[in-house]
KOLFILO-871651 format. One line per field, with one value per atom (N, C-alpha, C): residue number from 1; z, x, y; residue in three letters; atom name. Coordinates in steps of 0.001 Angstrom, whole numbers, plus 500000, padded with zeros to 6 digits. Example, Ala and Ser with C-alpha at 12.3 -4.5 7.8 and 13.67 -1.06 7.14 Angstrom:
! residues 2
resi = (1	1	1	2	2	2);
pz = (507800	507800	507800	507080	507140	507870);
px = (513190	512300	513200	512850	513670	512900);
py = (494310	495500	496700	497750	498940	500030);
resn = (ALA	ALA	ALA	SER	SER	SER);
name = (N	CA	C	N	CA	C);
***
This chain:
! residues 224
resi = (1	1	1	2	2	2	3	3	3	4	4	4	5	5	5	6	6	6	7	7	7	8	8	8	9	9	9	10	10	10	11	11	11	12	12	12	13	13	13	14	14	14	15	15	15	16	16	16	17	17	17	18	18	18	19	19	19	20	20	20	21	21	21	22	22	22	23	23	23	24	24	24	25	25	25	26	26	26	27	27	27	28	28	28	29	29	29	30	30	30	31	31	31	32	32	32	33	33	33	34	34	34	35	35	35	36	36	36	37	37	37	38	38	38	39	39	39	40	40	40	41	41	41	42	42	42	43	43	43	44	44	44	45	45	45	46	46	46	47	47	47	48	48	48	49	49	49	50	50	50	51	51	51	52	52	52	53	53	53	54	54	54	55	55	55	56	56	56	57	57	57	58	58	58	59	59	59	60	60	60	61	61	61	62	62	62	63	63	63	64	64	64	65	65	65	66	66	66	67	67	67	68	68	68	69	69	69	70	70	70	71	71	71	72	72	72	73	73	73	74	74	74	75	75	75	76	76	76	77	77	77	78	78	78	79	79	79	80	80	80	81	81	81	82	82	82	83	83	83	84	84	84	85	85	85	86	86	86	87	87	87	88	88	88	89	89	89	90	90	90	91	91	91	92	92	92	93	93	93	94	94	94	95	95	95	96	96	96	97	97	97	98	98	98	99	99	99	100	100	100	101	101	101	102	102	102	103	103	103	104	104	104	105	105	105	106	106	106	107	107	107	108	108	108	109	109	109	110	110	110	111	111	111	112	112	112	113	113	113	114	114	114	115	115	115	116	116	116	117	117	117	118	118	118	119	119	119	120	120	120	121	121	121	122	122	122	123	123	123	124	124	124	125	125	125	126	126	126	127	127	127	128	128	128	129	129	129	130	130	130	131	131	131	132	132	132	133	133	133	134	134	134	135	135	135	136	136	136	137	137	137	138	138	138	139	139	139	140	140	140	141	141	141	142	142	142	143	143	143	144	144	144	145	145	145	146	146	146	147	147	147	148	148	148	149	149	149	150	150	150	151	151	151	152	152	152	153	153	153	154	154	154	155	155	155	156	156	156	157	157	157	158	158	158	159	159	159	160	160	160	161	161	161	162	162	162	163	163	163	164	164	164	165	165	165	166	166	166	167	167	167	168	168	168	169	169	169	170	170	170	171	171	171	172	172	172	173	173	173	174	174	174	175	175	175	176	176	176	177	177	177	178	178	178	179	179	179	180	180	180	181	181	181	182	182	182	183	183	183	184	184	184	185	185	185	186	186	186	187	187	187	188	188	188	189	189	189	190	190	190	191	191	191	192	192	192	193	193	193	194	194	194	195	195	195	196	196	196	197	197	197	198	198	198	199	199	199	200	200	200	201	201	201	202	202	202	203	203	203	204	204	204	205	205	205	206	206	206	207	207	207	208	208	208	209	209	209	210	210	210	211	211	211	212	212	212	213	213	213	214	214	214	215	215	215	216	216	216	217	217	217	218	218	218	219	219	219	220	220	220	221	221	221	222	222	222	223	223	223	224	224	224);
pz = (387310	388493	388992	390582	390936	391759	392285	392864	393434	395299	396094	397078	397173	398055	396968	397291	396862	397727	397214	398236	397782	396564	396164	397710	397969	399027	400395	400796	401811	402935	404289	405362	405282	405926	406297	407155	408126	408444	407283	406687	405470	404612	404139	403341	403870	405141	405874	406064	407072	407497	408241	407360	407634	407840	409286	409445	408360	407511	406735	405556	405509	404306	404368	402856	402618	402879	403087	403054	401986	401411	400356	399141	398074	397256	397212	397186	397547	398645	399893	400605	400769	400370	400576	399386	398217	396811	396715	397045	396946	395415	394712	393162	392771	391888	391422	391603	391293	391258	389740	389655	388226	387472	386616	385762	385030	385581	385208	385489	384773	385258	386330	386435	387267	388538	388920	390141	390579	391785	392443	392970	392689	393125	394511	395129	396452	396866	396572	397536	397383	396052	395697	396846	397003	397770	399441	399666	401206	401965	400864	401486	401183	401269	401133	401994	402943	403972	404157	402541	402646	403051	402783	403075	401897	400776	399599	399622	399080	398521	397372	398310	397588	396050	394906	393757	393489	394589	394551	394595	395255	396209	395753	396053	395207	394142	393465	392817	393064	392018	392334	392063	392524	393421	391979	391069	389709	389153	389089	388325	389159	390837	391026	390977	390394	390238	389043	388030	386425	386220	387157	386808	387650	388731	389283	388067	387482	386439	385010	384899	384310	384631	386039	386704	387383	386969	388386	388104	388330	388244	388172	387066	386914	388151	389355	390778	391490	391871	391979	393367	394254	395510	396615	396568	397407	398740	399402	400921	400731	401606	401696	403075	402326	403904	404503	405312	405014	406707	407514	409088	408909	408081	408342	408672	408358	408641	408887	410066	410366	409492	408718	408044	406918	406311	405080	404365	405784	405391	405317	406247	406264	404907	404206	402788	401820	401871	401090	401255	402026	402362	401614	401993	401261	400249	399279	397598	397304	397381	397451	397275	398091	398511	397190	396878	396105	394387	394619	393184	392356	393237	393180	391954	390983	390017	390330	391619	392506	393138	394383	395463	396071	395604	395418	396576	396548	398384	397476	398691	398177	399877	399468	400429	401096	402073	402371	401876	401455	400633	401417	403152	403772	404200	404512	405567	406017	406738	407731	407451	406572	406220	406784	408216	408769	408589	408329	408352	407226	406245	404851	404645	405454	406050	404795	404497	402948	401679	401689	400137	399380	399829	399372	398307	398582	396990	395595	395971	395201	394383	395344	394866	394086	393191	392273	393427	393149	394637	393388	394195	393194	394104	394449	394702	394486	395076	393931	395402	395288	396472	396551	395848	396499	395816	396424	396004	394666	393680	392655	391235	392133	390830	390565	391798	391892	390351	390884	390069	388629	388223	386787	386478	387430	386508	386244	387465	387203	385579	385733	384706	383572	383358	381942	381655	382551	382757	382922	383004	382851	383682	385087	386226	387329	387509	388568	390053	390278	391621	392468	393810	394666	396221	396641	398050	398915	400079	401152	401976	403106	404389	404275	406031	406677	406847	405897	406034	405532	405936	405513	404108	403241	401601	401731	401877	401321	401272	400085	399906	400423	401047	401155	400540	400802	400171	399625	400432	400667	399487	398932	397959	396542	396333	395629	394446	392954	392292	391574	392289	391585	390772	390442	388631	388853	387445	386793	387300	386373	386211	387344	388538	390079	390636	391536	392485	393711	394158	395891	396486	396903	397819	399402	400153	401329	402522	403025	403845	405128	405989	407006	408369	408715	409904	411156	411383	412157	411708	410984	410085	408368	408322	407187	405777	404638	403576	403696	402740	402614	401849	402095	401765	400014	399860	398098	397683	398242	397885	397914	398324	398435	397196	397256	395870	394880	394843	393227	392571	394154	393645	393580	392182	391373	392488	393474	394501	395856	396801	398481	398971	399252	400088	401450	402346	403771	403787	404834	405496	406318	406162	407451	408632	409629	411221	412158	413105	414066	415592	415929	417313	417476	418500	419403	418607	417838	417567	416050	416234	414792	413514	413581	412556	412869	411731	412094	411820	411801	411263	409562	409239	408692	407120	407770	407040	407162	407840	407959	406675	407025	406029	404467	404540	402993	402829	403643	403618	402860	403557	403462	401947	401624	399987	399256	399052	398611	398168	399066	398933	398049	398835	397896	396571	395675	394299	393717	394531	394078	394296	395215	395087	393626	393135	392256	390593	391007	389322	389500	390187	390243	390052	388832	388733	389672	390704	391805	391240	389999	389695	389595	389277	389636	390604	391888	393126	393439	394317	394746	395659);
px = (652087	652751	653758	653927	655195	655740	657151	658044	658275	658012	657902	659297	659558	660775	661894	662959	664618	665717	666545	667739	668614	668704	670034	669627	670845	671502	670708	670277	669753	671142	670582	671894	671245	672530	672335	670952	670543	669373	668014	667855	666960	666829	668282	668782	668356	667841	667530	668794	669925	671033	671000	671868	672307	673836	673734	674952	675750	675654	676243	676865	676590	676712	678168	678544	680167	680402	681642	682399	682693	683382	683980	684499	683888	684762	686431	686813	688608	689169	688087	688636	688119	686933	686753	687484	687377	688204	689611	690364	691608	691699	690804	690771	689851	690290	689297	688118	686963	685403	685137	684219	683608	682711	683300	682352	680553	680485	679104	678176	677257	676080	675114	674669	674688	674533	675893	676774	676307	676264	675778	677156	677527	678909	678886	677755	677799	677940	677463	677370	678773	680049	680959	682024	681401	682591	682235	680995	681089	680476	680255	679827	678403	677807	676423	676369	674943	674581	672949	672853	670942	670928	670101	669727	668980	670185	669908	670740	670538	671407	672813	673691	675211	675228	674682	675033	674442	673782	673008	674103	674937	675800	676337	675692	676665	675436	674524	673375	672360	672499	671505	670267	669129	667785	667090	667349	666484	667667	668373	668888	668564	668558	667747	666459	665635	664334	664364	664974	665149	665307	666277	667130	665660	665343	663734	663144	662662	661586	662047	663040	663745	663044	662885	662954	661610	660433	659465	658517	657862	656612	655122	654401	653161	652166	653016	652189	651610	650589	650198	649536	649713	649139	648153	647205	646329	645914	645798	645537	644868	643308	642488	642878	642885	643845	642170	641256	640179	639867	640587	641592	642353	643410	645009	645436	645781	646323	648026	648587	649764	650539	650078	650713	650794	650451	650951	652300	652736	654847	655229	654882	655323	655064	653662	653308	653843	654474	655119	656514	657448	658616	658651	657598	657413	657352	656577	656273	657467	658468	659866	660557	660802	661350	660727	660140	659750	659406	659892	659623	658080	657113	656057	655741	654775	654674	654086	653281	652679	652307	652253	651278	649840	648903	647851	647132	647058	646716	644927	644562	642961	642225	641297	640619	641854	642000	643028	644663	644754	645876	647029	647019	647975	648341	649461	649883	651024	651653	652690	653754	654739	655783	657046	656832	657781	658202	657097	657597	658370	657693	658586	660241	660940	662006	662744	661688	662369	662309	661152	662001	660727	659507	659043	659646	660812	661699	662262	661323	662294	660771	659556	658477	657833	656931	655973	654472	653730	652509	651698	650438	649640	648214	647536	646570	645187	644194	642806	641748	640711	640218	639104	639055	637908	638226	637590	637370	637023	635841	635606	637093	637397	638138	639292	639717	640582	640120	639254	638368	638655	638318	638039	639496	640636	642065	642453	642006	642422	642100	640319	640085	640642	640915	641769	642716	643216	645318	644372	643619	643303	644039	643919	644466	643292	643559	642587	642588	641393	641890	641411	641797	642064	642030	641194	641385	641632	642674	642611	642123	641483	640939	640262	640423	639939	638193	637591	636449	635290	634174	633130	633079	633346	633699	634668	635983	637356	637729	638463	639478	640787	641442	642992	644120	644632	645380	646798	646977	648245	647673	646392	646308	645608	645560	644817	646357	645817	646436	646244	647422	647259	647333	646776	646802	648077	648531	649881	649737	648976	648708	647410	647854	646867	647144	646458	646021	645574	647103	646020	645715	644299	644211	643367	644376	643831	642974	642350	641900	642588	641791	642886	643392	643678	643331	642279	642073	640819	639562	638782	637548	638254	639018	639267	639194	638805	638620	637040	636977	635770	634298	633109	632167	632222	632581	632544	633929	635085	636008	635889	635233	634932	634031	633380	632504	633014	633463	634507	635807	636282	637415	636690	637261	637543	637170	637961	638366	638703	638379	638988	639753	640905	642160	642015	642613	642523	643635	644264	645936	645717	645557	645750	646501	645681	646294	645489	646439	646020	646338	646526	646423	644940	644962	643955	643100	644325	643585	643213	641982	641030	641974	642872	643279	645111	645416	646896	647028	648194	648374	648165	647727	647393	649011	650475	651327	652179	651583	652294	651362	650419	649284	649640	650227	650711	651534	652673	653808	653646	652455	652735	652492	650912	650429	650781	652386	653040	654413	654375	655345	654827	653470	652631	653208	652453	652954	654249	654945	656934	656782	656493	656552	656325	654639	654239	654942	655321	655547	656900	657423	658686	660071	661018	662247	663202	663356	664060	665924	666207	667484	667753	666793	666624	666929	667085	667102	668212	668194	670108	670435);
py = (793708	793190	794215	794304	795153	794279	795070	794589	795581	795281	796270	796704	797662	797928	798284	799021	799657	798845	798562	797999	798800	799534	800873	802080	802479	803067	802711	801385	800909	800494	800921	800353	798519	798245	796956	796246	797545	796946	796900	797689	797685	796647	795912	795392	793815	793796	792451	791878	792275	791978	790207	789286	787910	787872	787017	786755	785863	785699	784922	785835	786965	787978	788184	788497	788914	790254	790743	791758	792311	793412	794445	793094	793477	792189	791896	792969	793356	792688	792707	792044	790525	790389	788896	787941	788690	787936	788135	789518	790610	790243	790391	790819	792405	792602	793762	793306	794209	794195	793530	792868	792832	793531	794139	795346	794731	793725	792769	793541	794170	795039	794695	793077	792660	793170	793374	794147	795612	795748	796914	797239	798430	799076	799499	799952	800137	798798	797689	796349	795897	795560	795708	796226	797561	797973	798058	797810	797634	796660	795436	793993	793898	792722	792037	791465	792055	791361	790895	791061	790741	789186	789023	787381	786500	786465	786182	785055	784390	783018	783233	782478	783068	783474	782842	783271	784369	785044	786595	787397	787125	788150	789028	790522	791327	792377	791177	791519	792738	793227	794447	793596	794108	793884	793463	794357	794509	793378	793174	791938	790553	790284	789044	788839	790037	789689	789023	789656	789507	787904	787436	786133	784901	785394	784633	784437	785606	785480	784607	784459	783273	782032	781298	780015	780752	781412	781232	780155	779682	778752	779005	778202	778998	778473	778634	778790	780624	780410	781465	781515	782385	782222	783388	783483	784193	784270	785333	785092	786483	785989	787257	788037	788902	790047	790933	790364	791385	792055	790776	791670	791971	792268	792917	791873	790452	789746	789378	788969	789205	788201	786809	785861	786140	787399	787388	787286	788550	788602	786897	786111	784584	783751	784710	783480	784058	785387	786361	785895	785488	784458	783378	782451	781315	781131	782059	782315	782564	783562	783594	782690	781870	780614	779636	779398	778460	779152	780441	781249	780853	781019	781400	782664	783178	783471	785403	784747	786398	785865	786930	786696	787672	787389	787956	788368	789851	790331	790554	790005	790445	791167	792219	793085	794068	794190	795612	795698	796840	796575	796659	797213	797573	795970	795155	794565	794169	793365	793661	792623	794014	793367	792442	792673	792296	790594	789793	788502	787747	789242	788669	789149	789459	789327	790408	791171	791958	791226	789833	789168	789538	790615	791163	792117	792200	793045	792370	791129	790479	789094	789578	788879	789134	789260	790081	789763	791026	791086	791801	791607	792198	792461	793831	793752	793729	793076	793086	793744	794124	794623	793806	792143	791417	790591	789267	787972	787697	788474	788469	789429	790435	790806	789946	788948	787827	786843	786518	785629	785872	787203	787680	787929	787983	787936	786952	785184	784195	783309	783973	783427	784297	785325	785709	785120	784332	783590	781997	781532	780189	779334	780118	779449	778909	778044	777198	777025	778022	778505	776879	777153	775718	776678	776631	776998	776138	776182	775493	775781	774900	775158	773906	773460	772510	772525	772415	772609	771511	771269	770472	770217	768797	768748	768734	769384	769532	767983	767741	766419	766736	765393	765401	765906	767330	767714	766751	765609	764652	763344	763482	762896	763115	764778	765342	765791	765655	766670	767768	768711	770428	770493	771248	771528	772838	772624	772682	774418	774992	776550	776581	777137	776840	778267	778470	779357	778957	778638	778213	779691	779554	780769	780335	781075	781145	781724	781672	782379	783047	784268	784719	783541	784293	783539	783539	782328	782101	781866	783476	782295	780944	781779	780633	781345	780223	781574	781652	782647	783155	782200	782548	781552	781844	783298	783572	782866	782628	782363	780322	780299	778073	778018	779221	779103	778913	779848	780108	778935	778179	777060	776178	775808	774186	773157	773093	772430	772988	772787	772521	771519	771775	770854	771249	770364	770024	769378	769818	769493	768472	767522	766751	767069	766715	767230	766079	765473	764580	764783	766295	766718	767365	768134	768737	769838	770410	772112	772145	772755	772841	773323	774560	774576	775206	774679	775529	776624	777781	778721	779056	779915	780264	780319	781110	780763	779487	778717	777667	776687	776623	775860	776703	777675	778055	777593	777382	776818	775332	774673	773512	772758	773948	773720	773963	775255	775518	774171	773466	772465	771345	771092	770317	770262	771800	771773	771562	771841	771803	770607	769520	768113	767757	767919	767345	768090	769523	769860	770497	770767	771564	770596	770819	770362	770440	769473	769154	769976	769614	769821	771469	772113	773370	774348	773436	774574	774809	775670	776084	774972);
resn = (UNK	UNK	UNK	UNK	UNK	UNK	UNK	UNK	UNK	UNK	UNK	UNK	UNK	UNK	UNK	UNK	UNK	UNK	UNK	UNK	UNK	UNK	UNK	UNK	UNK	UNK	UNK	UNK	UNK	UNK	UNK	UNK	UNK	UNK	UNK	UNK	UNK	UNK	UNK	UNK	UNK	UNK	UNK	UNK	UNK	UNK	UNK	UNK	UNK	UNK	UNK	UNK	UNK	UNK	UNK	UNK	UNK	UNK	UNK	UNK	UNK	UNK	UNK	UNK	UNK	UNK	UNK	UNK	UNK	UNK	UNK	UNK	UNK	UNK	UNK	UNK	UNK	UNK	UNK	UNK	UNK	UNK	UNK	UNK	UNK	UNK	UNK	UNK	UNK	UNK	UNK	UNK	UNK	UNK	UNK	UNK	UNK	UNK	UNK	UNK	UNK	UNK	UNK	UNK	UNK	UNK	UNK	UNK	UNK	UNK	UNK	UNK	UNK	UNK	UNK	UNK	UNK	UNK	UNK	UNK	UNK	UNK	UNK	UNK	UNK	UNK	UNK	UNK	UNK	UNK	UNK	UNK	UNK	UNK	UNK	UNK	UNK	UNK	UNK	UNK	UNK	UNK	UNK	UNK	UNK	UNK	UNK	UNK	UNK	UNK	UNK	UNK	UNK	UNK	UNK	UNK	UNK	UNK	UNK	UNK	UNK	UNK	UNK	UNK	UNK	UNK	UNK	UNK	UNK	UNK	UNK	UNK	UNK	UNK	UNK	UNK	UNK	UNK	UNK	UNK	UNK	UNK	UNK	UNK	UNK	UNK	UNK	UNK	UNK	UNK	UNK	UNK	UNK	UNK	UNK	UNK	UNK	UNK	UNK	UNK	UNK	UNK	UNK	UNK	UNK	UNK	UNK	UNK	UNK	UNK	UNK	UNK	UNK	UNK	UNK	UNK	UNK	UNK	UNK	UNK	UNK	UNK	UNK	UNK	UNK	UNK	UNK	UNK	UNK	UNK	UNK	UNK	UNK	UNK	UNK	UNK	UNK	UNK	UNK	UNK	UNK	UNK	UNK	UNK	UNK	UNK	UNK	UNK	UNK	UNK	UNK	UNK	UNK	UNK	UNK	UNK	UNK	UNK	UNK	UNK	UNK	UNK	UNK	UNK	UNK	UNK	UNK	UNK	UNK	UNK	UNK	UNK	UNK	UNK	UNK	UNK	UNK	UNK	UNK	UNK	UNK	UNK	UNK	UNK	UNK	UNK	UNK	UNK	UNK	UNK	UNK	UNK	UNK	UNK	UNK	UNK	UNK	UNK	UNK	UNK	UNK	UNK	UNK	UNK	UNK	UNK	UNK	UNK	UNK	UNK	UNK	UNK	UNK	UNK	UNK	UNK	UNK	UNK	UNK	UNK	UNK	UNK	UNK	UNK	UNK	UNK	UNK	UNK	UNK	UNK	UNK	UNK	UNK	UNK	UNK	UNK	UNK	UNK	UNK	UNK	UNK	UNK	UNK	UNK	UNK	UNK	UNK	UNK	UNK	UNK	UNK	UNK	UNK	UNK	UNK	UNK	UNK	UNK	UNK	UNK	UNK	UNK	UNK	UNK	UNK	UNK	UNK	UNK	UNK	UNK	UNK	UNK	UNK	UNK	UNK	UNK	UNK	UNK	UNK	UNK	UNK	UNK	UNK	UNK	UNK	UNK	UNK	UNK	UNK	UNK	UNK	UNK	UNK	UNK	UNK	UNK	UNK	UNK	UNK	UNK	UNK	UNK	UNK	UNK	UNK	UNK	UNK	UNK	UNK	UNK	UNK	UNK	UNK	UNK	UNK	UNK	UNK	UNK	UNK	UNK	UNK	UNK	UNK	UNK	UNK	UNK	UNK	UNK	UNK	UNK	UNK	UNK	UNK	UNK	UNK	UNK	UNK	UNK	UNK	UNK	UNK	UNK	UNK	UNK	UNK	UNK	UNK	UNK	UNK	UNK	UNK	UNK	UNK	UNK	UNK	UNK	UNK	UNK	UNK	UNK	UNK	UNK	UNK	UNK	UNK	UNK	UNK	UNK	UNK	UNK	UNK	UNK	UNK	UNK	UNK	UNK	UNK	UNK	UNK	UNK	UNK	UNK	UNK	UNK	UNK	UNK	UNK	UNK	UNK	UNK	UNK	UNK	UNK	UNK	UNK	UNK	UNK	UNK	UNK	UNK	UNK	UNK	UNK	UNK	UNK	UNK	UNK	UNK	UNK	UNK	UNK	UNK	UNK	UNK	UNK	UNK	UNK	UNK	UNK	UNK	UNK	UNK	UNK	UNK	UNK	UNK	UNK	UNK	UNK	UNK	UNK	UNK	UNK	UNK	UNK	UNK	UNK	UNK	UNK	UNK	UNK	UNK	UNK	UNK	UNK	UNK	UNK	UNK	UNK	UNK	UNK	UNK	UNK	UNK	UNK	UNK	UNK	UNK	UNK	UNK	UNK	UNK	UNK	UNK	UNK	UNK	UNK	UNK	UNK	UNK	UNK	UNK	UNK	UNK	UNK	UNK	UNK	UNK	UNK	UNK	UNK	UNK	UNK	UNK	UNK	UNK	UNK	UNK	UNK	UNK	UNK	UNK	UNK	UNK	UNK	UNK	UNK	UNK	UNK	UNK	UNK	UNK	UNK	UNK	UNK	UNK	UNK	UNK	UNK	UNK	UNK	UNK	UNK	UNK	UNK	UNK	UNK	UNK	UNK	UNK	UNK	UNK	UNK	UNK	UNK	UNK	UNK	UNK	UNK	UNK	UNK	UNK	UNK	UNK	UNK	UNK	UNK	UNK	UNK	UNK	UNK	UNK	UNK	UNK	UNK	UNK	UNK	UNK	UNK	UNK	UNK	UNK	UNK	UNK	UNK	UNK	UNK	UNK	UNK	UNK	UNK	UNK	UNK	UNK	UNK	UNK	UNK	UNK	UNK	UNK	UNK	UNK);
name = (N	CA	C	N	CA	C	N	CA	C	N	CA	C	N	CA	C	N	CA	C	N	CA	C	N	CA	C	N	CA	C	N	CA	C	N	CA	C	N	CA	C	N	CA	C	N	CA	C	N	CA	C	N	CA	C	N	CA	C	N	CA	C	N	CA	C	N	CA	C	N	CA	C	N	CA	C	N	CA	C	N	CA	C	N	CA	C	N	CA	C	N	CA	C	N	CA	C	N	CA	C	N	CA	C	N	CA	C	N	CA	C	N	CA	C	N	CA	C	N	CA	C	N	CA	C	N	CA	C	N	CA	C	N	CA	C	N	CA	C	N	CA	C	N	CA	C	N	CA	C	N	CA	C	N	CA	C	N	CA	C	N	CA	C	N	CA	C	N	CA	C	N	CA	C	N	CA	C	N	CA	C	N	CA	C	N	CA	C	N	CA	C	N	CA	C	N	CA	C	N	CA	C	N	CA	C	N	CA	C	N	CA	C	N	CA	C	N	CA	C	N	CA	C	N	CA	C	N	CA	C	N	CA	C	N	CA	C	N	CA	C	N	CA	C	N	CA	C	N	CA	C	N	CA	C	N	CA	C	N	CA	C	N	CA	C	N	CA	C	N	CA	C	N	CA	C	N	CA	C	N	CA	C	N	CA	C	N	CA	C	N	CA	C	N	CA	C	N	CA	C	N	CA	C	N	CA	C	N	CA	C	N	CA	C	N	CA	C	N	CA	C	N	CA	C	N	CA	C	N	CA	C	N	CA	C	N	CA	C	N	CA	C	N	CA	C	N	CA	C	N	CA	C	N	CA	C	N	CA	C	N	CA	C	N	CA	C	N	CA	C	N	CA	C	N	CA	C	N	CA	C	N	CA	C	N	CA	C	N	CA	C	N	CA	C	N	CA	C	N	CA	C	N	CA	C	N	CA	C	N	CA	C	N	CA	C	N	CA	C	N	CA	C	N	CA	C	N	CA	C	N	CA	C	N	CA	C	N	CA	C	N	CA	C	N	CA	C	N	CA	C	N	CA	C	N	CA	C	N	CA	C	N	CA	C	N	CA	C	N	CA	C	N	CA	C	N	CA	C	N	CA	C	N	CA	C	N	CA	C	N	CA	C	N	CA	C	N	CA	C	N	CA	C	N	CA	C	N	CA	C	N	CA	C	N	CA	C	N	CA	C	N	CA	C	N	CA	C	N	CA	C	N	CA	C	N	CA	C	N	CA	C	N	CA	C	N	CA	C	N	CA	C	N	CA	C	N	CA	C	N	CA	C	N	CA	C	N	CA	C	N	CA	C	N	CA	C	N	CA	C	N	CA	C	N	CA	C	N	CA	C	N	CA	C	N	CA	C	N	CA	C	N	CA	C	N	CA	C	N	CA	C	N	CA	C	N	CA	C	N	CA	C	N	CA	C	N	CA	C	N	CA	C	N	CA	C	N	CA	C	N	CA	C	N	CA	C	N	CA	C	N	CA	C	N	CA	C	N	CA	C	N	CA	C	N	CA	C	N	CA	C	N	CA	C	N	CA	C	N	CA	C	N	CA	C	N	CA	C	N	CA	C	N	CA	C	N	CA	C	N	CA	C	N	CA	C	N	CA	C	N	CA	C	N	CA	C	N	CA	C	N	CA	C	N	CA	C	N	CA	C	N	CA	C	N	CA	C	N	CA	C	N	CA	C	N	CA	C	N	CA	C	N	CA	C	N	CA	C	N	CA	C	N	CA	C	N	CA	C	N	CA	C	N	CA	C	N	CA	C	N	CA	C);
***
């Protein structure tokens, strides 16, 4: 597994600049710095403005990954990238957000970081260059893949249960996932939708199966 991106000697725009970020510890505390290794001395002395959640603040990059991998979940999540798909940065956010275990790029390895707002530095990613070598890592880890998509067969995702150690994987956007990739899952989920348009976005529908599982297995007392 890696962990992509540096935040040591990054400007504020790099760093994914939030208005909510602190100033110099001296001046936001007017105490000394804390010698906690923890602590990044550049961020220390000239503020944190990533867009990390307060008990980050301050944290070097390699110590909030460290402290994730403490609390991540044996959720695991795939999206076949085989257009260059623009929703990945968004399901790469989301996995984040919910401390997701990896997020599994399958077919082109390039895509577009921008939506993951930088918390790609802080995710574990992993690339495979097809549907099958996916397959042959899940099954070494005895994880059960689960594809979503609105498709002919699929059961109700709103009344189906995930298995514990899962792999939702998704398809791009527009065709959906792949015909080798419906093959290979356990199961097909379907989002319920009662407007006009055939399918939703592509990171939004991660969004949503992603929640799914934190509903059913994730310790509510856990989160920030």
């Amino acid at each position: 597994m890696t962990v992509t991106g540096n935040d040591e000697g990054a400007g504020p725009t790099e760093w994914g600049e939030h208005p909510n970020g602190v100033g110099p510890w001296v001046d936001e505390f007017g105490t000394e710095p804390p010698q906690d290794p923890r602590y990044d001395p550049e961020l220390l002395a000239h503020g944190d403005r990533r867009n990390v959640v307060d008990a980050y603040r301050y944290w070097t990059r390699e110590a909030i990954v460290a402290d994730i991998d403490t609390r991540r979940h044996p959720l695991h999540v795939a999206i076949e990238n085989f257009g260059h798909d623009a929703n990945i940065g968004t399901v790469v956010r989301t996995a984040n957000a919910f401390a997701a275990a990896t997020v599994h790029i399958v077919g082109r390895r390039r895509w577009n970081r921008r939506g993951a707002m930088v918390t790609d530095r802080y995710q574990h990613l992993m690339h495979h260059p097809d549907v099958d070598a996916l397959i042959d890592w899940a099954a070494d880890r005895n994880l059960e893949i689960v594809a979503v998509d609105n498709t002919p067969g699929s059961v109700p995702l709103e009344t189906t249960r995930l298995p514990y150690h899962c792999l939702l994987l998704f398809g791009q956007e527009g065709p959906g996932v792949t015909e080798r990739a419906r093959q290979v899952a356990s199961t097909t989920v379907s989002i319920a939708q009662f407007g006009s348009t055939r399918s939703i976005n592509a990171g939004v529908a991660a969004g949503i199966a992603m929640h799914a599982w934190i509903r059913q297995h994730a310790d509510p007392t856990r989160a920030w």
